[in-house]
C-alpha positions in Angstrom: 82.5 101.6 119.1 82.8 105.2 120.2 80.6 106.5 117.4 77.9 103.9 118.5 78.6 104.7 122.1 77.7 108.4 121.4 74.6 107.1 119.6 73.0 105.4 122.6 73.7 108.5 124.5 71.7 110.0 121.9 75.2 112.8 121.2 76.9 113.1 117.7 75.6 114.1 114.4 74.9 112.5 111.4 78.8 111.6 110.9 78.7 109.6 114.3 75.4 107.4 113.3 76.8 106.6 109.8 79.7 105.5 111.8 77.8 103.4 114.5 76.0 102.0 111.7 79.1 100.7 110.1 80.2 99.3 113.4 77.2 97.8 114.4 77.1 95.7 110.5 80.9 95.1 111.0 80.3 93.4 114.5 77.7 91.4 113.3 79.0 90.4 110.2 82.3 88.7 112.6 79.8 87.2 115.2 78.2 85.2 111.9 81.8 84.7 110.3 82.9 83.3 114.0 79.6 80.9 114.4 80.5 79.8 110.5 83.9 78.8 111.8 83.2 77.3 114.6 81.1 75.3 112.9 83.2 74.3 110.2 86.0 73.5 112.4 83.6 71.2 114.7 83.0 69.5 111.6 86.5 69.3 110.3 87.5 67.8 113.8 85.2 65.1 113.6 86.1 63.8 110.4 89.7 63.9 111.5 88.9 61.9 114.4 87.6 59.4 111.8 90.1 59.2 109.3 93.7 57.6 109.2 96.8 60.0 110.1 97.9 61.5 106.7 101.6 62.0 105.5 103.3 64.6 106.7 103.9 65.9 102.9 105.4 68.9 101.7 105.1 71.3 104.7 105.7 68.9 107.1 109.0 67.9 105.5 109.7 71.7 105.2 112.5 70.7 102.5 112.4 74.5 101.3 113.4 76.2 104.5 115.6 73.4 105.7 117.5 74.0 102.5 117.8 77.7 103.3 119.1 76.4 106.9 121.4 74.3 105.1 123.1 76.9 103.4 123.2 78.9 106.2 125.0 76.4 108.3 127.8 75.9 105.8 129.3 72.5 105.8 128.9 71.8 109.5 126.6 68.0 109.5 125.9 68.6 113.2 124.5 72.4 112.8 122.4 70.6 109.8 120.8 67.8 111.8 119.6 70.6 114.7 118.1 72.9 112.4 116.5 69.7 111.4 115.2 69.0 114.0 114.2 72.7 114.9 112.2 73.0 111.9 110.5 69.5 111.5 109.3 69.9 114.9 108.2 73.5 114.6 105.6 72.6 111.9 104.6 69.1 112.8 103.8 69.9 115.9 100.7 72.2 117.2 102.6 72.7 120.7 105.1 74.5 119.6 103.3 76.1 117.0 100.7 77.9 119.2 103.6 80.0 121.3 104.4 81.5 117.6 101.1 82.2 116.5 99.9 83.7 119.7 103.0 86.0 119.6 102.5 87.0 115.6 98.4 87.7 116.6 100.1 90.3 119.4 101.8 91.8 116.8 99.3 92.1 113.6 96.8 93.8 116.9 99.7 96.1 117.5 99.7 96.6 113.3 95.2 96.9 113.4 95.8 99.4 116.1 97.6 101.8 114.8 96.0 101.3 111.3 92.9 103.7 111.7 94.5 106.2 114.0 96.3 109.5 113.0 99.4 111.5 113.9 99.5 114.7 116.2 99.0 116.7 112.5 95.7 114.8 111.7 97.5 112.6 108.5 96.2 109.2 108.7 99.2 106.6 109.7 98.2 104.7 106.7 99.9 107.0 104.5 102.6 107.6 106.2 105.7 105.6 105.4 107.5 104.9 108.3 104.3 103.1 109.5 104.5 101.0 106.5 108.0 100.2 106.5 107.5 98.9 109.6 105.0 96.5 109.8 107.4 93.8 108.4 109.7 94.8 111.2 106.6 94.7 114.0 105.7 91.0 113.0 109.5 89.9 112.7 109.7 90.8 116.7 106.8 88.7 117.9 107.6 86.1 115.8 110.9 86.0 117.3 109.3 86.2 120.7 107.3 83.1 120.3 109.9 81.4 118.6 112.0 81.6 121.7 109.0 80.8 124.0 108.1 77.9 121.8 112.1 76.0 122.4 111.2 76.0 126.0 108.2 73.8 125.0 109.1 69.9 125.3 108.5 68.0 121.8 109.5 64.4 123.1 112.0 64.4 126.1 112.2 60.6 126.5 113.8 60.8 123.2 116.2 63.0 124.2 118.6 60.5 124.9 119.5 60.8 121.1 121.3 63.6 122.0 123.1 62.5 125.2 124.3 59.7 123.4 125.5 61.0 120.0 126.0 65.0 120.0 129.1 66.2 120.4 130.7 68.1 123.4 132.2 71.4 123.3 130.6 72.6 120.1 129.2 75.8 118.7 126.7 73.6 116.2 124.0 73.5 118.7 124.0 77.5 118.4 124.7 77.6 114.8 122.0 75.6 113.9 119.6 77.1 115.8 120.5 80.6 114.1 119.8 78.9 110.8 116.5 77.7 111.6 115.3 80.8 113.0 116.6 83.1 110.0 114.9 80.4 107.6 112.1 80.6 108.8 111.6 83.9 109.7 113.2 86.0 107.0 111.9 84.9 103.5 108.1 86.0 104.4 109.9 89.0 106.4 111.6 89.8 103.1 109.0 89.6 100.5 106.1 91.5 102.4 109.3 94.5 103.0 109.6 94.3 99.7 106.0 94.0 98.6 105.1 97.3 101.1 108.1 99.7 100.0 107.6 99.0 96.6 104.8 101.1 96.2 106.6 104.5 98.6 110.5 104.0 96.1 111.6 102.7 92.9 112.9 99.0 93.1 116.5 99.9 93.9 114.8 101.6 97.5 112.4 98.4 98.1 115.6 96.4 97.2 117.9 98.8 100.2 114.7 98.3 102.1 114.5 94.5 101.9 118.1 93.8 102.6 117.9 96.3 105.4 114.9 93.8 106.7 117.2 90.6 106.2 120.4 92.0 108.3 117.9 93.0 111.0 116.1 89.4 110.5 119.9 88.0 111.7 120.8 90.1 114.0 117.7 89.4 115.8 118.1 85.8 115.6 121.4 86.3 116.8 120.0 88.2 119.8 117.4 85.4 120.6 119.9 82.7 120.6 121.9 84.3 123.5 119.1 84.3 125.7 118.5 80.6 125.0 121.5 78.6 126.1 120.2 74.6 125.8 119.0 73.0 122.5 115.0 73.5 122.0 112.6 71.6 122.8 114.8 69.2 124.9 113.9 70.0 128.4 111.2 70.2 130.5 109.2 72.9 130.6 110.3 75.6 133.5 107.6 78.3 134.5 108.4 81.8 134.6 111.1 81.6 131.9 109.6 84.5 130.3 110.0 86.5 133.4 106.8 89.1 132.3 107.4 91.0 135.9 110.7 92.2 135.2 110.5 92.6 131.5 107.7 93.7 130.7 108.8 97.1 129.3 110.9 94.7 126.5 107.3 93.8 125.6 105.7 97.0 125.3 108.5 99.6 124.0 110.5 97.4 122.6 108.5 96.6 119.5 108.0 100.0 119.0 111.8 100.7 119.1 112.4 98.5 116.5 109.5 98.5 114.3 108.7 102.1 113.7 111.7 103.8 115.3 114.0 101.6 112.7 111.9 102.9 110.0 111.7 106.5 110.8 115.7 106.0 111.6 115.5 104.1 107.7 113.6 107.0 106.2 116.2 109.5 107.5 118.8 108.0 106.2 117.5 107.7 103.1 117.3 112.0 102.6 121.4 112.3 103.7 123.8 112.5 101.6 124.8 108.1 101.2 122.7 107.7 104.2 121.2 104.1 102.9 124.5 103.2 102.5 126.4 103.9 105.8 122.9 102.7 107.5 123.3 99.5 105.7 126.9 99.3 106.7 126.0 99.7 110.5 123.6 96.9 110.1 126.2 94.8 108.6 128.8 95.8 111.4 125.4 95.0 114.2 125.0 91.2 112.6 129.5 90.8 113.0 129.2 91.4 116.2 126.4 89.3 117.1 127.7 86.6 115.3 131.5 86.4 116.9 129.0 86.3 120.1 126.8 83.6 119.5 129.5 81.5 117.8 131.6 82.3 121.3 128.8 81.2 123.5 127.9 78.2 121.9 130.8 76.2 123.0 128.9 76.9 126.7 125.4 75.1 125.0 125.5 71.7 126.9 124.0 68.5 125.0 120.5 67.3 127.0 121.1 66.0 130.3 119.2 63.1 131.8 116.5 65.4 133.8 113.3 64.1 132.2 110.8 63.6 134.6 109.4 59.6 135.3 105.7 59.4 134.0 105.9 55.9 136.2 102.7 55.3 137.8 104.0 52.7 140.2 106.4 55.0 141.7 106.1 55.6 145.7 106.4 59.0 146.6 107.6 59.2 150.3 106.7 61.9 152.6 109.2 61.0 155.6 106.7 62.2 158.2 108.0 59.6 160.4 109.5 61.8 162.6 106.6 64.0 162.9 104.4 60.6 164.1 106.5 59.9 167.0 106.6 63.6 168.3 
């Protein structure tokens, strides 16, 4: 858009109206690849509309990640059933779906924008490795940001009561099982696209050190996001402002950054000392001990769902009291 901004003000050389050219075709080849869409999906909608609610099959029953979450979990039945729960509701549901995708579309921007710039020497960032490295890194922190935004999104509070009524008190499972779901979810596509991106840069023992560096990252992070959570998901109502954008903001714009490319560049120059993938992997390892002796320590504090769903009775009187303001 520069290029065909310079061409309208008739400046630039040949270079610049190739380039507006290319911009101009590339914008209308989206517009027609939008209206194709939208089309489509108008189309799609309406024969939903028509037809009988389908099974919720293999991704609904998301039997591969629950397994990994399983595993994860050990042998405690409680932990299970709220990963469970966690996952079946993440993708059955489009409510708490749309928090995660929003997030992951911040990060692949974050990725498009830096894909056609250059460094201060003029090298493309596209053939650097650091910026490579760390892509899988970039989407693993907004995913984690909407997964956290998406447990303060109610699935079905009236049903809540499942929870009052049979989960245990005084339990780290809540916590545990949260953790599981999260690291399923989040760190076998995390894992393979690592591996799949430093494959090409190192020989498979690097993409291998590079992948596992991923993982331990993938649970410390999840570790991280749990602390900040404190109530099983999706079993209160919704409370504004838990985001808190006005104070954290600079979390949102530097912090990505941190741990996408400055983990990579801090990954690549450990990889030229002397055992420096080694005692970097070692430090990750010691990160991930510590986070988990916290979470499994708070999550005795995670209470079970208290009764503060909110009546959806239409024959409820509201009363003002303005009684008192009559007779004065």
């Amino acid at each position: 858009f520069v290029a065909m901004s310079e061409q309208l003000r008739g400046a630039g050389g040949a270079k610049t109206a190739a380039d507006a050219r290319g911009a101009a075709l590339v914008t209308l080849t989206v517009v027609a690849g939008a209206a194709r869409l939208t089309l489509a999906g108008y189309r799609r909608q309406l024969q939903g509309a028509l037809a009988p609610a389908a099974s919720a099959g293999a991704i609904g029953g998301a039997r591969l990640i629950r397994g990994v979450a399983r595993a994860l979990s050990g042998s405690n039945r409680v932990a299970h059933a709220i990963s469970d729960f966690i996952l079946m509701t993440i993708v059955r549901n489009r409510a708490q779906q749309a928090p995660i995708v929003f997030n992951a579309a911040l990060g692949l921007g974050m990725i498009m924008v830096r894909f056609g710039a250059r460094d201060v020497s003029g090298i493309p960032l596209l053939q650097r490795p650091d910026f490579l490295l760390g892509i899988p890194l970039m989407l693993t922190f907004w995913v984690f940001v909407g997964l956290r935004a998406s447990f303060f999104v109610p699935s079905e509070l009236p049903a809540a009561w499942t929870f009052r009524a049979n989960a245990p008190e005084n339990t780290n499972a809540y916590v545990l099982g949260a953790r599981a779901a999260m690291i399923a979810l989040v760190a076998p596509p995390a894992v393979l696209l690592a591996l799949g991106l430093a494959a090409p840069l190192v020989d498979w023992t690097g993409a291998i050190q590079h992948a596992l560096f991923v993982l331990l990252l993938v649970a410390a992070f999840a570790d991280f996001t749990v602390l900040t959570v404190e109530s099983i998901p999706f079993t209160r109502p919704y409370i504004p402002g838990h985001a808190k954008l006005k104070a954290r903001w600079p979390l949102y714009v530097f912090g990505p950054l941190g741990f996408a490319w400055g983990l990579a560049a801090l990954e690549l120059l450990a990889w030229t000392a002397t055992n420096g993938g080694t005692i970097l992997l070692s430090f990750a390892v010691f990160v991930v001990v510590i986070f988990e002796f916290a979470v499994r320590r708070a999550g005795h504090y995670w209470p079970a769902p208290t009764d503060d769903t909110p009546t959806d009775d239409e024959s409820a009187v509201t009363v003002l009291d303005l009684a008192g303001f009559a007779q004065t």
